[in-house]
Structure formats: C-alpha cells, structure tokens
C-alpha positions as CSV (number, residue, x, y, z in Angstrom):
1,X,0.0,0.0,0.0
2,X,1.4,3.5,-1.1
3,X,1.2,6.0,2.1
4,X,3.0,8.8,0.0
5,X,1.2,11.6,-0.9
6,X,1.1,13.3,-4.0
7,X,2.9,16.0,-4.5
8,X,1.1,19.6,-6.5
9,X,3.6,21.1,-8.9
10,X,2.8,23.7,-11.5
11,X,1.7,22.4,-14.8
12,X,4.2,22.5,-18.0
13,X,3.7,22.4,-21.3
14,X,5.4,19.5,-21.4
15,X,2.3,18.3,-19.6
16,X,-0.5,19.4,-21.3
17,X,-0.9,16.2,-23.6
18,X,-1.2,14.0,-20.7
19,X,-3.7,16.2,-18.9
20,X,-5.3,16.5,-21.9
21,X,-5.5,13.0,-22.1
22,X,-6.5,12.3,-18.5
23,X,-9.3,15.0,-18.3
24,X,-10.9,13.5,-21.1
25,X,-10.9,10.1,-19.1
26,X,-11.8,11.3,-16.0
27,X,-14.7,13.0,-18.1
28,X,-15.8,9.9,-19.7
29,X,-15.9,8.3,-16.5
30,X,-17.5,10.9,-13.8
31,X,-20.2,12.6,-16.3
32,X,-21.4,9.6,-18.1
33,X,-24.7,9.6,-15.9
34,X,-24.6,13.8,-15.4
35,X,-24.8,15.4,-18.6
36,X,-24.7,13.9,-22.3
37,X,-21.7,12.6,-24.1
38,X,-22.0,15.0,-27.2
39,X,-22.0,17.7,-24.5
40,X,-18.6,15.7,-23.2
41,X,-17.3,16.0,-26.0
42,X,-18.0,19.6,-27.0
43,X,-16.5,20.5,-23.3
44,X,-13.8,18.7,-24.1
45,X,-12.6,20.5,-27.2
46,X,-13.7,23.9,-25.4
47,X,-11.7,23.7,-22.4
48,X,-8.8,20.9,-22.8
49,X,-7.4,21.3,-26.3
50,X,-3.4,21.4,-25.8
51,X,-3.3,24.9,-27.4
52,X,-5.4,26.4,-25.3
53,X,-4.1,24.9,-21.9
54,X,-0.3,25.8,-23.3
55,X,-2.1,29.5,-23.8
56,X,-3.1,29.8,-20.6
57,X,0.2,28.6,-19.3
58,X,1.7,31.9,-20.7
59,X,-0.9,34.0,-18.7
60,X,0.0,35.6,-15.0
61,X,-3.7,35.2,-13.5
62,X,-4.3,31.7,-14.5
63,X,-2.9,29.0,-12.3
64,X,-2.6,25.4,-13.5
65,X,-1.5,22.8,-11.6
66,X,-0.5,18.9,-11.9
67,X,-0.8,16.5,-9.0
68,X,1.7,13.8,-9.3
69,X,1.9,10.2,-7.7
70,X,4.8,7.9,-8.5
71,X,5.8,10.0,-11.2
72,X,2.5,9.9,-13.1
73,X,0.0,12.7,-13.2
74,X,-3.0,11.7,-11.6
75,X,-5.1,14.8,-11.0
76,X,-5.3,18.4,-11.8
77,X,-6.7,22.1,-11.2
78,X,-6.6,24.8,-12.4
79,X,-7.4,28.5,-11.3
80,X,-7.9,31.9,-12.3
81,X,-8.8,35.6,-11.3
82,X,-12.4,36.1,-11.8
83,X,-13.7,39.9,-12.9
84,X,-14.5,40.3,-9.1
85,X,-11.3,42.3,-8.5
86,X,-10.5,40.1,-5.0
87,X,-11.6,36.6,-6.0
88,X,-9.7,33.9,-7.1
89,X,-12.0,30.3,-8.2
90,X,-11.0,27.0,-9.2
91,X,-12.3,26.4,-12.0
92,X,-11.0,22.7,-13.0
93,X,-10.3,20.7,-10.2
94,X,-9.7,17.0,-11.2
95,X,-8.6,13.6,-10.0
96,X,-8.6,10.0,-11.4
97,X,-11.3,8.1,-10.1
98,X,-8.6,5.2,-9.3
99,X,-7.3,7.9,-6.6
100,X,-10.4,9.0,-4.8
101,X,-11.5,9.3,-1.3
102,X,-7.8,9.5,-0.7
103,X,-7.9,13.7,0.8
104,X,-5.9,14.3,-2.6
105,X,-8.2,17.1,-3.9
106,X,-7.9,18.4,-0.3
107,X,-4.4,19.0,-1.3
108,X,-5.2,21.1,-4.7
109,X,-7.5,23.1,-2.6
110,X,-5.1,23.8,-0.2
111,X,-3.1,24.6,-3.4
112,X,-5.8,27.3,-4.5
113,X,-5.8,29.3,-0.7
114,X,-2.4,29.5,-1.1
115,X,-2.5,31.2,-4.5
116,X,-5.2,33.3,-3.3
117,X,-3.4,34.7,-0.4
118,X,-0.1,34.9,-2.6
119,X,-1.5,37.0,-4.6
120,X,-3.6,39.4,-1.6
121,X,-7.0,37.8,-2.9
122,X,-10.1,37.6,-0.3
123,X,-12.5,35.2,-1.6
124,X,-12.5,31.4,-3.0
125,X,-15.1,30.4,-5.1
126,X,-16.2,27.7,-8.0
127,X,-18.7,25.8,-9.7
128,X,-19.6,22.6,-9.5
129,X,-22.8,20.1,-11.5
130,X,-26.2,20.5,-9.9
131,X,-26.2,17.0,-9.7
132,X,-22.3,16.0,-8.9
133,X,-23.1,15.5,-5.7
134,X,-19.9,13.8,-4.8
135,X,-18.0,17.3,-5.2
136,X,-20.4,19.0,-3.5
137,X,-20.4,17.1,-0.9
138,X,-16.5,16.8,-1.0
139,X,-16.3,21.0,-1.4
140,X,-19.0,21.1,1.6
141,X,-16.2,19.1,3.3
142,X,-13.5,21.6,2.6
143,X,-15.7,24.3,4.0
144,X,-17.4,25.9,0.8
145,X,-20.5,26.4,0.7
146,X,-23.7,26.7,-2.0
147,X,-23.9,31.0,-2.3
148,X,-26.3,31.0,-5.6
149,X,-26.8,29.2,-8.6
150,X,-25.0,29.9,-12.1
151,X,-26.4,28.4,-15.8
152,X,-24.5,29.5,-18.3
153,X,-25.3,28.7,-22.1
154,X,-21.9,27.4,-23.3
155,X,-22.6,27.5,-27.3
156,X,-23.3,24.0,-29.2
157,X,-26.9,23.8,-27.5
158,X,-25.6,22.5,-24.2
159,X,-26.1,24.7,-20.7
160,X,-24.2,24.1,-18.0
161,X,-26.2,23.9,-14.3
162,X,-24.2,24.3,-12.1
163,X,-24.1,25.8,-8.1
164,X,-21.8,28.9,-7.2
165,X,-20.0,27.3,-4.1
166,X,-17.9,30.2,-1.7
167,X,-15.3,28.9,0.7
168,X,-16.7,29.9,3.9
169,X,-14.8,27.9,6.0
170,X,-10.9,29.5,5.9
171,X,-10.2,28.5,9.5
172,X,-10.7,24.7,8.7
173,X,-7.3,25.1,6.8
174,X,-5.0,26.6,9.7
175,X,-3.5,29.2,7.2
C-alpha cells in the first residue's frame, strides 16, 4: 500500500498532452450519468485542447496545476482571477477516479488558498454540477458552501447547471 502523498507542482507544457488525455478520461468516466456525451465532448474541445491549456500557461492570473503520484500525473486544477477584482475560483479541479477518497483534492484546494493569499485575494469560489453531488459534498467538506446558482449557455446547444459554491470555511485550513 502507497502511504505517500502526491505531491502539487505547477503544470508545463510538457504536460499538457497528458492532462489533456486524462481530463478527457476522468470526463468519460465521472459525467457519463450527469450530462450527455455529445456535451462531453463539445466541453472537451472547449476547455482541454493542448493549445489552449499551453495559452493559458503563458498568462500571470491563470494558475494550473499537476498533482503527481509515483511520477504519473493523476489529478489536476486549475485557477484563475475572476472579474471580481479580490476573487480567485478554481475552475477545473480533477482527480482520477482510481485515486479517490484519498484527501488528494484536499491538497489542490489547499493549493488554490495559497494562490489566493499569494497574490492578496479575499475570496474562493467555484462551480460545480447540480447533480455532482460527490464534489459537492467533497467542497461542503473543505468548508465551501452553495452561495447561488449559475447556468451558463456554453454554445453548441448545451447549458451548463451548475451551483456557485464560496469557501466559507478558511479556518478549517489553519492558514
């Protein structure tokens, strides 16, 4: 049995095929039974194409992360300033299902509150699936909690429904 922990180092572009690779898995795998596989798919090529990832690489308020176990990348977040000039959300926080239930994500959010107070920000936020109600419950966890609701048409036909979720909870991290 492996009682390492993974270790969170910023992502590369020599990465970004394997994330690529493993978000679409993860994908496949978690949101089979949440949303349609055409709107997988069109997700996928909106949000994981190598280009774009690389691109966001280059920019200073975007914050992408690789979590790596025994050399291999099994999870991954990334985060970004929002237009609210003091908040900072994760907006992709992933990890493969063979590594869940392990605290792992705990350690990519601990990952994002120390961005967010790097760089002076006040607030934590993200989004997660109406009906994912393993991360909600995980993010409940973590001390964030539901704030509002956000549906957003993301082109193709396909909405996403998803709940605003607000860290709430700082002290839970002892930071």
């Amino acid at each position: 049995m492996n009682t390492k922990l993974p270790d969170v180092l910023p992502l590369t572009s020599y990465d970004v095929r394997d994330v690529s690779m493993l978000a679409e898995t993860i994908w496949r795998h978690h949101y089979a039974d949440i949303i349609s596989s055409e709107q997988i798919g069109y997700m996928m090529a909106q949000r994981y194409q190598p280009e774009l990832i690389n691109k966001q690489l280059m920019s200073s308020d975007i914050w992408w992360r690789k979590l790596i176990l025994d050399d291999g990348i099994i999870g991954f977040s990334c985060c970004m300033r929002t237009n609210k000039p003091d908040e900072l959300k994760i907006d992709k926080l992933y990890i493969h299902c063979d590594h869940h239930r392990k605290g792992y994500g705990a350690l990519l959010v601990a990952d994002a509150i120390k961005i967010m107070q790097e760089n002076n920000l006040q607030s934590l936020s993200l989004t997660v699936n109406k009906h994912n109600q393993t991360a909600i419950s995980a993010y409940q966890h973590y001390g964030f909690e539901i704030t509002g609701d956000s549906v957003v048409d993301i082109g193709g036909g396909f909405i996403m429904n998803d709940y605003l979720m607000n860290l709430t909870k700082l002290n839970r991290w002892n930071v």
